[in-house]
C-alpha positions, 0 to 999 in steps of 0.5 A, spaced: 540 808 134 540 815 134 548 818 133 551 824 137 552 829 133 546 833 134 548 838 140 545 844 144 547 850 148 542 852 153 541 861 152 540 860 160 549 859 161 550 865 159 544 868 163 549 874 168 551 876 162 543 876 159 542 879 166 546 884 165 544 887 158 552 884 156 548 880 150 541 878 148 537 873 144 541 875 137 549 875 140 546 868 143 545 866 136 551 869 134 556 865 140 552 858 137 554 859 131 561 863 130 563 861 137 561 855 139 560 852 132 553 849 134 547 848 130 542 847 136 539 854 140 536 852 147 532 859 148 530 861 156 525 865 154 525 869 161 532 872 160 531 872 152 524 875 149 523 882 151 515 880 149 510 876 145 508 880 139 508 876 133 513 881 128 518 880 134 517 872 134 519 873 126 524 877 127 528 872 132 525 866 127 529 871 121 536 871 125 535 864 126 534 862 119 539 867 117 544 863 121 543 856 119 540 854 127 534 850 129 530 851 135 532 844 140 527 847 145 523 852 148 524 853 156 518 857 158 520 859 165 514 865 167 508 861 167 506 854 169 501 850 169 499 849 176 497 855 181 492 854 187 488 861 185 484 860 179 485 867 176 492 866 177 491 859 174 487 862 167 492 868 167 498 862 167 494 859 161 493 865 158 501 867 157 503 860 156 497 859 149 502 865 147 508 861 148 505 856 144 505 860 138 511 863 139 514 856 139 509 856 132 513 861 129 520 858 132 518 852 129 521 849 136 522 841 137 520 842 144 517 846 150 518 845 156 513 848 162 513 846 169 508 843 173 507 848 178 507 848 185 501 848 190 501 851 197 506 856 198 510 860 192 516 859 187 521 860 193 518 854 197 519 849 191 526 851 190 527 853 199 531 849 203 526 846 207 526 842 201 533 838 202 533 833 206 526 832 208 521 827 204 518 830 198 511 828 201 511 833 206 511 839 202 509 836 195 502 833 196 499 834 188 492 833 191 486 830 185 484 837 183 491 839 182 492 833 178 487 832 174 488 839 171 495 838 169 493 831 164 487 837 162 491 842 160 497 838 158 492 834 153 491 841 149 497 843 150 499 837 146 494 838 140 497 844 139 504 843 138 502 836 134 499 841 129 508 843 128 511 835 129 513 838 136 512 835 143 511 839 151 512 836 157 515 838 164 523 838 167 525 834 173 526 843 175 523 844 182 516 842 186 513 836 183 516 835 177 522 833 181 517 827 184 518 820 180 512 818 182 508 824 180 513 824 173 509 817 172 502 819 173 501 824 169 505 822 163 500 815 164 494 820 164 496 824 159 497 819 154 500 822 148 506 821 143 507 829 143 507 828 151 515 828 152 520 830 158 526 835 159 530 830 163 535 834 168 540 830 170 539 826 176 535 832 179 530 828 184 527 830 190 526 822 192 528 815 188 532 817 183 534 810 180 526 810 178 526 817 176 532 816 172 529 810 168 523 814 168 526 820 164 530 816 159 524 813 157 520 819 156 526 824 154 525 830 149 531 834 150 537 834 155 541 838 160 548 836 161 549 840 167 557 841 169 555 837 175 554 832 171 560 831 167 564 825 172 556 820 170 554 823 164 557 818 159 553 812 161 546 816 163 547 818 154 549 811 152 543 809 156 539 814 152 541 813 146 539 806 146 531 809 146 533 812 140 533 819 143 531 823 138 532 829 141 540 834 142 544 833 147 545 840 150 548 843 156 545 848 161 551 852 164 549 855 171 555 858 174 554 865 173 561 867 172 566 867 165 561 865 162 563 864 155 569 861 157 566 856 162 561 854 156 566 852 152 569 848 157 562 844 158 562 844 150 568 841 149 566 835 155 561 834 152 563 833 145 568 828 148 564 823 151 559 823 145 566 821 141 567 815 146 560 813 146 561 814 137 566 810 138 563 804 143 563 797 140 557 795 144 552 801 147 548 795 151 554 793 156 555 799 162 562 802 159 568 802 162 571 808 165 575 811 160 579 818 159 573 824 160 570 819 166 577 818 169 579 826 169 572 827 173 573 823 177 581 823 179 582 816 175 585 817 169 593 816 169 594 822 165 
């Protein structure tokens, strides 16, 4: 069974910060280290890589190395796989190759890239039209779009084997939060480097299916704040997969950043310390401290 000392923070909580030029990818690494005392960086390339170019990949590798981190995962945002326009589509692939060997040279354990999203834009796969209303009213994957994705997984997966690393959506926006479309395309694909970055409990519809779905197929892991007061049991459940991967947090509240990650760190940290402690992870947990104060039980 997997034990519980392996933790990430994700470079997405601190993301105002990284918006506003008040820290980049080398002080992320420094809050990991001295701060945060974590040995694990989750990157959002997004906000963290200023360009591709493989001198700058070995400088951001160098700065690792020099601070005794390890890559948990590489969370590509930008490219996807998916687009209905064909030239966007290849440009979309053409990016995400490059991301790959970006994940080479970080030697990162895992890559997350979206699904993507057909019939509109990135707005409409994260609108509110979304809430409330059945997945399939907006989220249809047709057979064109589907058979793409498993042919582009599958070669995304031949290359990050060449490192020991796996690839595989998150339970993010559009169709990567459909439990049913997770399954399909993790049947087709059908690859052992083929994982999922599990969100918690981030589903646009049958949550319990995409719960167990996730649990089975997790890669990484991001406990949001949101999650805390149910987190212990979704962790004990994982853990009896033999998860592999760190238990990392993803912070999105945009504000007293450094202060509010140390916060979800050190919840985070507590619950893994009852799990440690447990005398039998097959049985649901009853509720202890960290569950009780989040969920206003605890006597204290």
């Amino acid at each position: 069974m997997a034990g519980f000392d392996k933790i990430s923070v994700a470079s997405y909580s601190f993301h105002k910060m990284i918006q506003d030029g008040e820290l980049d990818i080398f002080g992320y690494f420094d809050l990991l280290k001295y701060r945060y005392h974590v040995d694990w960086a989750d990157i959002w390339t997004e906000g963290c890589f200023k360009s591709l170019d493989k001198d700058y990949m070995k400088a951001i590798r160098k700065g690792l190395d020099q601070r005794g981190l390890k890559v948990a995962n590489l969370c590509v945002d930008g490219p996807y796989v998916w687009c209905d326009d064909p030239e966007e589509r290849a440009a979309h692939k053409k990016q995400m190759l490059e991301y790959l060997e970006a994940a080479r040279i970080l030697d990162a354990k895992t890559v997350r890239i979206d699904f993507g999203f057909s019939g509109g834009g990135i707005r409409d796969a994260f609108g509110p039209k979304m809430w409330g209303a059945p997945a399939e009213e907006f989220y249809t994957m047709t057979d064109e779009a589907f058979e793409y994705l498993v042919e582009t997984y599958k070669e995304y997966c031949k290359i990050v084997s060449d490192w020991g690393g796996k690839i595989g959506p998150e339970n993010h926006w559009g169709w990567d939060r459909i439990p049913a479309y997770l399954k399909k395309v993790a049947a087709a694909v059908d690859d052992p480097a083929y994982g999922h970055l599990y969100h918690l409990r981030n589903f646009l519809d049958n949550p319990e299916e995409g719960e167990e779905y996730c649990i089975s197929k997790a890669m990484h892991l991001h406990v949001h704040a949101n999650s805390l007061p149910y987190a212990k049991d979704v962790l004990r459940r994982l853990a009896l997969t033999g998860y592999e991967g760190t238990y990392g947090i993803e912070h999105h509240s945009s504000k007293y950043e450094t202060e509010r990650v140390e916060w979800h760190l050190g919840t985070l940290r507590a619950i893994l310390a009852e799990l440690r402690d447990a005398d039998d992870l097959t049985q649901p947990l009853e509720e202890d401290y960290m569950t009780g104060v989040y969920t206003g039980k605890s006597p204290f």
